[in-house]
C-alpha positions as CSV (number, residue, x, y, z in Angstrom):
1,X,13.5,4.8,-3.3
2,X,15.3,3.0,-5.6
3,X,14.2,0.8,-8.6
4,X,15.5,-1.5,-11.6
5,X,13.4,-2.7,-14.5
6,X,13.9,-4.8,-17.5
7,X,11.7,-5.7,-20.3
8,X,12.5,-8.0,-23.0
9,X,9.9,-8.4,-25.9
10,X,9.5,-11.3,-27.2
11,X,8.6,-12.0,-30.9
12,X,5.8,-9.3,-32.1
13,X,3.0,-9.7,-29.4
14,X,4.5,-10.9,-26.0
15,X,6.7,-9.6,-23.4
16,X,8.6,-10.7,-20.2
17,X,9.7,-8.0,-17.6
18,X,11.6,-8.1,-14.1
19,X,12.8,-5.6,-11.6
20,X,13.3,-4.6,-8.1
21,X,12.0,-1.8,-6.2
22,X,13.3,-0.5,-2.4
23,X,11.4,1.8,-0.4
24,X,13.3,3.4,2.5
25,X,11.5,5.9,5.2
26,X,12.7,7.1,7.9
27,X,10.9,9.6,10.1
28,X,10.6,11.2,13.6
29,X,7.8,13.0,14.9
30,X,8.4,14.9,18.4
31,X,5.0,16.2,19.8
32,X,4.6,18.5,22.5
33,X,1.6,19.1,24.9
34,X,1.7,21.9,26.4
35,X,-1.0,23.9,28.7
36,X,-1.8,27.6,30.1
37,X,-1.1,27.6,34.0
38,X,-1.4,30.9,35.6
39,X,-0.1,32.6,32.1
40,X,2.4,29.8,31.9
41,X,2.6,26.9,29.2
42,X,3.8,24.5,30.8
43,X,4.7,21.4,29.3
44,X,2.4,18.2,30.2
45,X,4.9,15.1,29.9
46,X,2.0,12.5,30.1
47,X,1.5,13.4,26.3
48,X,4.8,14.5,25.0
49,X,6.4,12.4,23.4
50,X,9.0,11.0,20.7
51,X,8.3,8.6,18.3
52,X,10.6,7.1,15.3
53,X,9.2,5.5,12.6
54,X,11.9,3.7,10.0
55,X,10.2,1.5,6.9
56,X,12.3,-0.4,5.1
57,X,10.3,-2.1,1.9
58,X,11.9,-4.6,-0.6
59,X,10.1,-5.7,-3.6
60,X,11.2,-8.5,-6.3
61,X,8.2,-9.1,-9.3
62,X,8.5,-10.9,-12.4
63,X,5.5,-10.9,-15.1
64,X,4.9,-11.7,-18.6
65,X,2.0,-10.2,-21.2
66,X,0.9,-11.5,-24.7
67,X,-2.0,-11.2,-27.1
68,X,-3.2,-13.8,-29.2
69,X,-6.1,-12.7,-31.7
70,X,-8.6,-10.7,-29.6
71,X,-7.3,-12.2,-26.2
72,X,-4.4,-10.1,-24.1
73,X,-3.2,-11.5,-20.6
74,X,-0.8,-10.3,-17.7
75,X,0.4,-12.6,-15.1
76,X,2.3,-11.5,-12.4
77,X,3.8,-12.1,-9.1
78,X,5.5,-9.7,-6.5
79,X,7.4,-10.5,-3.1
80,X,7.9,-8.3,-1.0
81,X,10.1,-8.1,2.5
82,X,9.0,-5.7,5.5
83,X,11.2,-4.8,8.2
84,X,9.8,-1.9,10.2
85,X,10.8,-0.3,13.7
86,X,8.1,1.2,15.2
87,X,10.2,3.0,18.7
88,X,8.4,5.2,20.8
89,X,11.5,6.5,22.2
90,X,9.8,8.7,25.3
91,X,8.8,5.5,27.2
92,X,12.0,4.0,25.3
93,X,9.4,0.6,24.1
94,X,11.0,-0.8,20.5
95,X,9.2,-2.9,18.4
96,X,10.0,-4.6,15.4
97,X,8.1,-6.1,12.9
98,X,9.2,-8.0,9.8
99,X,7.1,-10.3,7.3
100,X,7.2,-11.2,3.7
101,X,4.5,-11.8,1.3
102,X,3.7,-12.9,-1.8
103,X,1.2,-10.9,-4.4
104,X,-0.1,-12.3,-7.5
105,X,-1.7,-10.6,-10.3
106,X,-3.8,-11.0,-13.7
107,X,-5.2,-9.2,-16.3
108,X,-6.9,-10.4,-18.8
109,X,-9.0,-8.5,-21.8
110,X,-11.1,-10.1,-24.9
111,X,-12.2,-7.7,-28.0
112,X,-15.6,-8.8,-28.9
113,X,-15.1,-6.3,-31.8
114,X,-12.8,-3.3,-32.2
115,X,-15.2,-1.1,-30.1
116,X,-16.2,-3.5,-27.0
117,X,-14.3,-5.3,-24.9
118,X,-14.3,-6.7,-21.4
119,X,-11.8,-7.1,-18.6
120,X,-11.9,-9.1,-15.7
121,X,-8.3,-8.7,-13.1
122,X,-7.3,-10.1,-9.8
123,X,-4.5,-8.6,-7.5
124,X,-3.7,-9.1,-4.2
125,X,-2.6,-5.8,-2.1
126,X,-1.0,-4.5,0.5
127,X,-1.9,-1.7,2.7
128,X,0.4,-0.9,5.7
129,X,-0.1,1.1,8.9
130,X,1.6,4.5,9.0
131,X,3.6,6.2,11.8
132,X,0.5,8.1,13.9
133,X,-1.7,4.7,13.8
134,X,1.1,3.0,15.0
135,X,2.4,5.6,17.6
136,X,0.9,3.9,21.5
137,X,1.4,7.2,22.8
138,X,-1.7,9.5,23.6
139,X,-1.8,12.8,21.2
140,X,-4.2,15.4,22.0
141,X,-5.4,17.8,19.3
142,X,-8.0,19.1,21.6
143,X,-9.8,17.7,24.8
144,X,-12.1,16.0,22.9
145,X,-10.0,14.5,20.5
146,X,-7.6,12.4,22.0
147,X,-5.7,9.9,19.7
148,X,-3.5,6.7,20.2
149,X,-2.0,4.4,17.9
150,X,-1.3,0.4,18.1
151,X,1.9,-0.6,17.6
152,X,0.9,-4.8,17.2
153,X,-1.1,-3.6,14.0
154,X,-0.5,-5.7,11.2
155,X,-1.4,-4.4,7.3
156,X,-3.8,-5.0,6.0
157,X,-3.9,-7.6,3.1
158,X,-6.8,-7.4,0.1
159,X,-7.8,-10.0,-2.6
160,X,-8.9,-7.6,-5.1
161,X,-11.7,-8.6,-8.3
162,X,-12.8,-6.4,-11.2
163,X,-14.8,-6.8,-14.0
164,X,-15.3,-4.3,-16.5
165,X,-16.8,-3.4,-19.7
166,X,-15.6,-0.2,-22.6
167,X,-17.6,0.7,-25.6
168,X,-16.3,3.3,-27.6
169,X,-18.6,5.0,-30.2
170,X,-17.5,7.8,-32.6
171,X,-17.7,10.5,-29.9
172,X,-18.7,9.0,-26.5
173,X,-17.0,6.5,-24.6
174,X,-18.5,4.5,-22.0
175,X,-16.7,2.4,-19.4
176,X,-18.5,0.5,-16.3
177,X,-17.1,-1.9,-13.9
178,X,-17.8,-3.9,-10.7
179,X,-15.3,-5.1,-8.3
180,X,-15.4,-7.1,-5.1
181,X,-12.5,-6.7,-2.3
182,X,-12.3,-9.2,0.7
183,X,-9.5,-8.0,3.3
184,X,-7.8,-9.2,6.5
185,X,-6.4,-7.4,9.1
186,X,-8.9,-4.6,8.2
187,X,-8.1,-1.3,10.4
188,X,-9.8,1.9,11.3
């Protein structure tokens, strides 16, 4: 992973930031099925197989923060690019998939007095399928359990709503919140 920041403040009560983050996996999972035959293990090539997963995650965001009075904001933005090779190299079928995406973000807090305050934020996310969901090959873990992956999934992308309260007394603090996610692409 590799990552760049910078923040410049500006004047007493604001600040602008910028950066770039790159996230780079690469892994390889080789399962073998193998059964008992007249005191044998013997491997079972219908479910052995090789599969290569390689994740390579770009991210450019830019967002700036100030407080004026009781009121504090942060607006962002985030774009990200995807390009992912999801090979199941057994049955030698390669897929690629590549798409880019835009996330913006706000938070914004008023003090009602120095000991309540309330928050309300909106982000969108990202969530996307790892190598074993991905993976079309069957994997057995027993012979009830048999397991196969999709390799068209797409990730899953959330628009993400909170609102929240904090009241602080002199020893207790309380903090409640409600939030409300819509997502596409959902996946179990």
């Amino acid at each position: 992973m590799y990552q760049l920041d910078y923040v410049l403040p500006i004047k007493k009560n604001s600040r602008f930031e910028a950066g770039y983050r790159g996230s780079f996996l690469n892994s390889e999972r080789d399962f073998r099925y193998e059964k008992l035959i007249d005191n044998e293990w013997l491997n079972q090539s219908d479910f052995t197989n090789v599969f290569e997963y390689i994740e390579r995650v770009n991210a450019l965001y830019t967002q700036f923060g100030s407080k004026i009075k009781k009121f504090n904001y942060l607006l962002g933005l985030r774009w990200e690019g995807s390009d992912i090779d999801v090979n199941q190299l057994t049955s030698n079928e390669l897929k690629n998939k590549r798409y880019n995406n835009f996330f913006p973000s706000a938070f914004l807090n008023y003090e009602l007095d120095e000991n309540l305050g309330l928050s309300l934020s909106y982000s969108r996310r990202i969530q996307r399928p790892r190598g074993r969901q991905l993976n079309p090959f069957s994997e057995i873990s027993s012979i009830y359990n048999i397991f196969r992956g999709n390799p068209d999934m797409d990730p899953v992308l959330t628009h993400a709503i909170d609102l929240g309260i904090l009241k602080r007394w002199e020893l207790v603090t309380f903090s409640a919140s409600t939030y409300y996610n819509l997502s596409s692409n959902a996946f179990q």
